[in-house]
Every structure is written in structure tokens, then in C-alpha cells.
C-alpha positions as CSV (number, residue, x, y, z in Angstrom):
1,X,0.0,0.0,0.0
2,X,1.2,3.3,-1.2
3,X,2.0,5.8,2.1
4,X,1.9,9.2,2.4
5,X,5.6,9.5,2.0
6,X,5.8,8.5,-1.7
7,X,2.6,10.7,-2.6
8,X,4.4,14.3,-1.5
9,X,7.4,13.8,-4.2
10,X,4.7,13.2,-6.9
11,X,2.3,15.7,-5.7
12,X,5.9,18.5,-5.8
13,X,6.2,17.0,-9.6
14,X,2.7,17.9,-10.4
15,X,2.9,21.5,-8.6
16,X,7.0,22.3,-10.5
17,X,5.4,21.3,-13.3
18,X,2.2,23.6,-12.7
19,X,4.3,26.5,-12.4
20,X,6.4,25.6,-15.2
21,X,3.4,25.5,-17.5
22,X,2.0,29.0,-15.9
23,X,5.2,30.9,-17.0
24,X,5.0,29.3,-20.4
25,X,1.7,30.4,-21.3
26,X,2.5,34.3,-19.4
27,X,5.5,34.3,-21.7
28,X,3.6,33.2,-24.3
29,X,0.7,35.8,-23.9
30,X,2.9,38.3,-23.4
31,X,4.6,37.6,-27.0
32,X,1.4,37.5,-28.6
33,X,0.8,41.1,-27.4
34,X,4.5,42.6,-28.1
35,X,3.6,40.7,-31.7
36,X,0.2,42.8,-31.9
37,X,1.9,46.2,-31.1
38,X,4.9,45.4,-33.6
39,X,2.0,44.7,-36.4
40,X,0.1,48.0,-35.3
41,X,3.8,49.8,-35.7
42,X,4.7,48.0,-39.0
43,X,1.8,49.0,-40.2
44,X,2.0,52.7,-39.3
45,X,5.0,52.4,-40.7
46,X,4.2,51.6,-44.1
47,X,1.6,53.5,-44.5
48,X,4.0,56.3,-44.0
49,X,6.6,55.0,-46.4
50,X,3.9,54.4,-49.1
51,X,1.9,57.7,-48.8
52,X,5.0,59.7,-48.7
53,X,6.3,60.2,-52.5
54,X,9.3,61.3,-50.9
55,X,9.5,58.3,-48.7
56,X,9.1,55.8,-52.1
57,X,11.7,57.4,-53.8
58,X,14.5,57.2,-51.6
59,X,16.7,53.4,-51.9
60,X,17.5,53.6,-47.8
61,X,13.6,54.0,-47.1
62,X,13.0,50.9,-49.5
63,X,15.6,49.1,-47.8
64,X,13.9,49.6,-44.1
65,X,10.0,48.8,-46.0
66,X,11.5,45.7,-47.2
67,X,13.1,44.9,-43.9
68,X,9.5,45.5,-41.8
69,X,7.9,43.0,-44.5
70,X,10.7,40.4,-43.8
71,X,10.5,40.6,-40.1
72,X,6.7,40.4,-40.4
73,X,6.6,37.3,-42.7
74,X,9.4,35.8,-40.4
75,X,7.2,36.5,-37.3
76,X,4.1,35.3,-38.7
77,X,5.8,31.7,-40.0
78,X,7.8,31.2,-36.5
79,X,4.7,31.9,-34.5
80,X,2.6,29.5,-36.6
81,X,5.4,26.7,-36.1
82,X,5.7,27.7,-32.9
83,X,2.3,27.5,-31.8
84,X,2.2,23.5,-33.9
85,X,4.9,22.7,-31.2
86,X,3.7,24.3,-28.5
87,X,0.0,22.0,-29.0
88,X,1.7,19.1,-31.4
89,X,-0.1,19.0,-34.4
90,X,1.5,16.9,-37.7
91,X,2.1,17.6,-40.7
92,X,3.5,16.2,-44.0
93,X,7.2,16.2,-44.4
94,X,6.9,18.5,-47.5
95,X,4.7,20.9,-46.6
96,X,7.0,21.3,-43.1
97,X,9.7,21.3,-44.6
98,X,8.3,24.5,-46.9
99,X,7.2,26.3,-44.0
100,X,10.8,26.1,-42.1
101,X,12.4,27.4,-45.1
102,X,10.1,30.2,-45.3
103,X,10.4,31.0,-41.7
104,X,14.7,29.8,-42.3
105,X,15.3,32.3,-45.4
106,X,13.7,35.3,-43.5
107,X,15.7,35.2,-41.0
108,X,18.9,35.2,-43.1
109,X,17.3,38.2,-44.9
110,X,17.2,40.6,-42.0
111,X,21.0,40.3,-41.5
112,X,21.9,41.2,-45.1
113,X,19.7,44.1,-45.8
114,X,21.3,46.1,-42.7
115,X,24.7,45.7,-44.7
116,X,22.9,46.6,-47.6
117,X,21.7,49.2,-45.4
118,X,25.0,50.1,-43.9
119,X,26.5,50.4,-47.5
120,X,23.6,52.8,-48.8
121,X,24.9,55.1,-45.8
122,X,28.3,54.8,-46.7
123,X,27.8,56.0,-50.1
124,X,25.6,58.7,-49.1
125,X,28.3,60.3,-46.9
126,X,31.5,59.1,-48.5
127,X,30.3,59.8,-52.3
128,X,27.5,62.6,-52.1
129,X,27.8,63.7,-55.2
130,X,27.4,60.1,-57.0
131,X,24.7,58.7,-54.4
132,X,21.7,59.3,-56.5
133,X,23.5,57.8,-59.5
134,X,24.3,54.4,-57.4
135,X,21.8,53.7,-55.1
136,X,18.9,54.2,-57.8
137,X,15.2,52.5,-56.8
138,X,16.1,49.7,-59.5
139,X,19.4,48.7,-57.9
140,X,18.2,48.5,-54.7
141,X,15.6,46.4,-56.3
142,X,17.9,44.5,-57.6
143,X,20.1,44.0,-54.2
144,X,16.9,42.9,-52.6
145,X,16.4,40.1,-55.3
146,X,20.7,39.3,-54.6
147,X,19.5,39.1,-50.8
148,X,16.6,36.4,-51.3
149,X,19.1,34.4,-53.7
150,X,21.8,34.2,-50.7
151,X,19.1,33.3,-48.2
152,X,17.9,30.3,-50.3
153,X,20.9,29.1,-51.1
154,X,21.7,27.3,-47.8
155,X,17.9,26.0,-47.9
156,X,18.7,24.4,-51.4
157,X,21.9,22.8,-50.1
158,X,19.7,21.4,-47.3
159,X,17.1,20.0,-49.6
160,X,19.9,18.3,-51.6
161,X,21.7,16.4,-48.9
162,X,18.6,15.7,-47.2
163,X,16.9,14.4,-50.5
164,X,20.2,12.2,-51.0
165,X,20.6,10.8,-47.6
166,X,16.7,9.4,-46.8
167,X,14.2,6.9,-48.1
168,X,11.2,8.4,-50.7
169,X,9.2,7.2,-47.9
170,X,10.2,10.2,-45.4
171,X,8.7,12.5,-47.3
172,X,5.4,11.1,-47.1
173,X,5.5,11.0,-43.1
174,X,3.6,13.0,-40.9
175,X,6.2,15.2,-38.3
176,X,5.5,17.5,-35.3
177,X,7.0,20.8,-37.4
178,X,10.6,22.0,-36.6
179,X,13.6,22.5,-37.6
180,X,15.2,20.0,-35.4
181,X,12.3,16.9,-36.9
182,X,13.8,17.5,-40.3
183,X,18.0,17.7,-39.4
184,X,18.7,13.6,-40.0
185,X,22.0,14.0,-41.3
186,X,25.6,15.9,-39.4
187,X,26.0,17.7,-42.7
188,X,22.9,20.0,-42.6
189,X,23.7,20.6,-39.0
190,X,27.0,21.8,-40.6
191,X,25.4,23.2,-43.1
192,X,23.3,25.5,-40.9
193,X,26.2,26.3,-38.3
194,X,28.9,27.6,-41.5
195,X,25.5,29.7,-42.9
196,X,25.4,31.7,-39.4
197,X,29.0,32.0,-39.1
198,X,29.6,33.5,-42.9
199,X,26.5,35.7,-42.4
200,X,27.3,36.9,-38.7
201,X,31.5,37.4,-40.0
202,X,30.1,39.1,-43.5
203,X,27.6,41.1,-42.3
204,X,29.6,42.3,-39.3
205,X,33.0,43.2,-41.6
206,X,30.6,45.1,-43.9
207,X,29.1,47.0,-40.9
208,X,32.7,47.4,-39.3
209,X,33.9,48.5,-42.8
210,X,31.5,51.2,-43.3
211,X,31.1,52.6,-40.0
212,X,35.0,53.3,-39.8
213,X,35.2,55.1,-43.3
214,X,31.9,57.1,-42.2
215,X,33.7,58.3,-39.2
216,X,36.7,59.5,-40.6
217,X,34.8,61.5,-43.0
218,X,32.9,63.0,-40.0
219,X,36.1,63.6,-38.3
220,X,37.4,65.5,-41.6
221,X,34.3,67.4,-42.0
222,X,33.3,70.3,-39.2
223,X,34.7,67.9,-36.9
224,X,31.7,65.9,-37.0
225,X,28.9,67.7,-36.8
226,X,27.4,67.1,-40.2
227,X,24.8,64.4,-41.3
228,X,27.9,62.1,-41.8
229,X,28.5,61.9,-37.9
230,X,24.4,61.0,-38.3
231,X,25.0,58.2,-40.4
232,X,27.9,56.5,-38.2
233,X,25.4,56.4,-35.5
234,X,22.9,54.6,-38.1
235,X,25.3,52.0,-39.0
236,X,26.2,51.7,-35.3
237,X,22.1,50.6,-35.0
238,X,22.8,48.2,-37.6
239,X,25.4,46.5,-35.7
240,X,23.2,46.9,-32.5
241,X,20.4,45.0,-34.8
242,X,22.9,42.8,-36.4
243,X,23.9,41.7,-33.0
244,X,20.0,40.7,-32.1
245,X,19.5,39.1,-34.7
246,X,22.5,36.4,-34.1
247,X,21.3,35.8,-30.5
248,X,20.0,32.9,-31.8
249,X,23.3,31.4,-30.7
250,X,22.9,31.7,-27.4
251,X,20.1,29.1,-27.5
252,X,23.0,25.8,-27.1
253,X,24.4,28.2,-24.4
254,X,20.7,28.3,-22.7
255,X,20.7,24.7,-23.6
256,X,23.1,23.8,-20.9
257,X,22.5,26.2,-18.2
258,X,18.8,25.9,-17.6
259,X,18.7,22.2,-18.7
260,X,16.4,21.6,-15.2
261,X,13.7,23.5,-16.9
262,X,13.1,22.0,-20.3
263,X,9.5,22.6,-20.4
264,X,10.6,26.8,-20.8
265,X,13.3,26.4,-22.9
266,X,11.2,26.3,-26.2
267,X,9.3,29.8,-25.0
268,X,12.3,31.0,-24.0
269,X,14.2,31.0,-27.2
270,X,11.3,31.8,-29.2
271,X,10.3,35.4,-27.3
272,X,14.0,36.4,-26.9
273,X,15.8,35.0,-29.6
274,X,13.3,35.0,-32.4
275,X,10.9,37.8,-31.7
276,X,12.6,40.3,-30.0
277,X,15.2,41.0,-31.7
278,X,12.2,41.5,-34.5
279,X,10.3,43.5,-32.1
280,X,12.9,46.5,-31.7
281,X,13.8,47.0,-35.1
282,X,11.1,49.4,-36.3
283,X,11.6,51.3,-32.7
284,X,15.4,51.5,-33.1
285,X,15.5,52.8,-36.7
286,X,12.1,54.0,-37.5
287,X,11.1,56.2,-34.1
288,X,14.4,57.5,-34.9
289,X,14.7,58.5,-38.8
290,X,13.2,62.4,-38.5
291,X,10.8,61.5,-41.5
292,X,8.9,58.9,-39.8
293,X,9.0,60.4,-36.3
294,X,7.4,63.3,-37.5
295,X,4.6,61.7,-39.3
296,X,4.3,59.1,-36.8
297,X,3.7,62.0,-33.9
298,X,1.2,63.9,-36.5
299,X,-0.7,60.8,-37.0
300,X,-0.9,60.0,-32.8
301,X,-1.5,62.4,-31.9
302,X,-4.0,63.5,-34.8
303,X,-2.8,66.5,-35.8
304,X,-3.5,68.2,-39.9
């Protein structure tokens, strides 16, 4: 006969558990609501940049419209995977493994237009006079297009060793959708680890690059106080973003110091590592930029 002793360690399971599962679904509810304001602020957002001609017509301001659609379709797809995790619901190995690569590519995205971004500022300051000749609406156009290639890229190599390495008969399972469910092999793990790595050393050089050469202009010109000492601050937020959006990194760390408290660890990476990082961008750049402040004050506060 069971005694009371053998009850109490169960009935402390249950309760750790309990409280485990309340923090999950506060964090959770809590990310569902940063997500809503970040929607409300994208979308304020572009209805700035695509009512303003002036706004449409500039390649940086096309850069930062493009990077509040990327974030958004990145949030959307990682919530929606998320949320199939979070209550495990199957789907079919194809159709999982497009919404990963959706949700993947995106991500890759973000990192590349803020050098793209970075560069567009470097040109501004450190060739004024050629700046509407090279960063036109049609090359930036075509820089976004360059960015989506690069993305996919690692999602095509994944396809192809994954393809090569598994029976046909994979791909008509039904999986609990994540990135994790379809990794079989060492080499897309090493696939995915040299993707970060190039993009996180690329990105950063680019941003490290500019951001010195913008400065010493500054420095040359009335010792700074022109819009190039304006622009090394912007490409200073780029790195602050740039550094965001790599915190993904810090998930194996997380891993391995809070492995008593698995049931979090899935939350945790996906409010800190995946959204955040998604949440500040419009605030750091676009509260920021003088165009969209002022609009965005106007329309608040509902002033003609």
C-alpha cells in the first residue's frame, strides 16, 4: 500500500510542473501582445513610407519597407510553427519542410539588408555627389532580389543532402514541425552552423567596414557635426540589430545552463531570440529617422 511519503514527491512533480506551464503560457501571452503592437507599428509604418512620395523614392527608405515585410513574414511563419509545437499537431514532411524554409530564409534576410543598409549610408556620406546615380530604386531592387538568392541558397543545399541521404518514404511522413524533426544528417547541421558563421563574420565586416570610413569622413568634415556623424550612428544601429539578430546562438548556451527547466526552454528562445530582436527594429530605426518620427507624432496624436 502506497503511504503518504511516496505521494508528497509526486504531488511537488505535479505542482514544478504547474508552475512551469504558468510561465509558459504568461510568456507566451505576453509575446502574442509585443507581436500585436509590432504589427500596429509596422503597419503605421508603411503606410507612411507608401503615402509619402518622398518616402518611395529614396533606396534607404525601401531598404527599411523591405526589412518590416521580412520581419513580419518571419514572425508570422515562426509563430505558426511555434504555436504547432507548443499544441503538437502533424504535418507532412513537405509541406513542413516549406514552412521552415520560409520562416529559415527570412531570417537570413534581415542580417543582409542592414549591410545593404549600412552600404547605402556609406555611399551617401563618403560619395555625395554620386549617391543618386548608385543607389537608384532599380538597384536596390535588384540588391533585394541578390538578398533572397543568398538566403535560399543554404535551404537548397539542405534540400539536396537531405533528398540524397533518406528513403522516398520520409517524405510522405507525418512530423510534429521544426527545424530539429527535419535535421537527419551531421551535414545540414553543418550546413546551418557555416551559414550563421559566414553571415554573422560578412555582415559584421561590412558593418565594421563602413562605419570606420563614415567616421573618418565625419572627423574630416566640421569635426563631425554634419549628417555624416548622423550616419555613423545609423550603421552603429545596424550593428546593435545585427547583434539581435544572431542571439540565436545563445540558444545551445541556454541549452546547458537551464537544462532543469526543459518545459521553458522552447518559449524561451522563441520570445527572446526570435521575436525580440524583430520587435525593436522598427523602434530603433524607424522612431528614430526624422521622416517617420514626425509623421508618426502627427498621425498619434491626430494633428493636420
Amino acid at each position: 500500500m502506497m503511504n503518504i511519503t511516496d505521494i508528497r514527491p509526486n504531488i511537488t512533480q505535479v505542482s514544478g510542473y504547474s508552475k512551469q506551464e504558468i510561465m509558459r503560457l504568461s510568456l507566451l501571452g505576453l509575446t502574442m501582445i509585443c507581436f500585436v503592437f509590432f504589427v500596429l507599428v509596422l503597419i503605421l509604418m508603411l503606410s507612411i513610407y507608401f503615402t509619402k512620395i518622398h518616402a518611395r523614392e529614396e533606396a534607404r527608405y525601401l531598404l527599411f519597407a523591405h526589412m518590416l515585410i521580412t520581419d513580419l513574414v518571419y514572425l508570422l511563419f515562426s509563430l505558426f510553427l511555434f504555436l504547432i509545437y507548443f499544441y503538437p499537431i502533424t504535418f507532412p514532411v513537405p509541406l513542413c519542410y516549406v514552412l521552415v524554409t520560409v520562416s529559415s530564409t527570412s531570417m537570413k534576410v534581415t542580417p543582409y539588408n542592414l549591410a545593404v543598409m549600412s552600404l547605402e549610408r556609406y555611399v551617401a556620406v563618403c560619395f555625395s555627389l554620386r549617391h543618386g546615380e548608385i543607389c537608384t530604386l532599380h538597384r536596390t531592387g535588384i540588391a533585394i532580389g541578390i538578398i533572397w538568392t543568398i538566403g535560399l541558397i543554404p535551404n537548397v543545399a539542405d534540400l539536396i543532402v537531405l533528398t540524397t541521404s533518406v528513403d522516398k518514404d520520409f517524405f510522405s511522413l507525418y512530423v510534429t514541425c521544426s527545424r530539429t524533426r527535419l535535421t537527419i544528417t551531421s551535414m545540414q547541421s553543418s550546413i546551418k552552423l557555416f551559414t550563421y558563421s559566414l553571415t554573422f563574420s560578412l555582415v559584421g565586416l561590412i558593418i565594421i567596414f563602413t562605419y570606420i570610413k563614415i567616421t573618418m569622413v565625419a572627423f574630416k568634415i566640421d569635426s563631425g557635426r554634419t549628417s555624416a556623424s548622423k550616419a555613423g550612428k545609423t550603421v552603429i544601429l545596424h550593428a546593435f540589430q545585427l547583434m539581435l539578430c544572431m542571439t540565436a546562438f545563445s540558444y545551445g548556451i541556454l541549452d546547458v545552463v537551464l537544462k532543469d527547466f526543459v518545459v521553458l526552454l522552447p518559449i524561451i528562445n522563441f520570445c527572446f531570440f526570435m521575436c525580440l530582436p524583430r520587435f525593436l527594429s522598427p523602434l530603433i530605426y524607424g522612431v528614430r529617422d526624422e521622416l517617420f518620427r514626425h509623421h508618426t507624432t502627427r498621425i498619434i496624436f491626430c494633428k493636420n
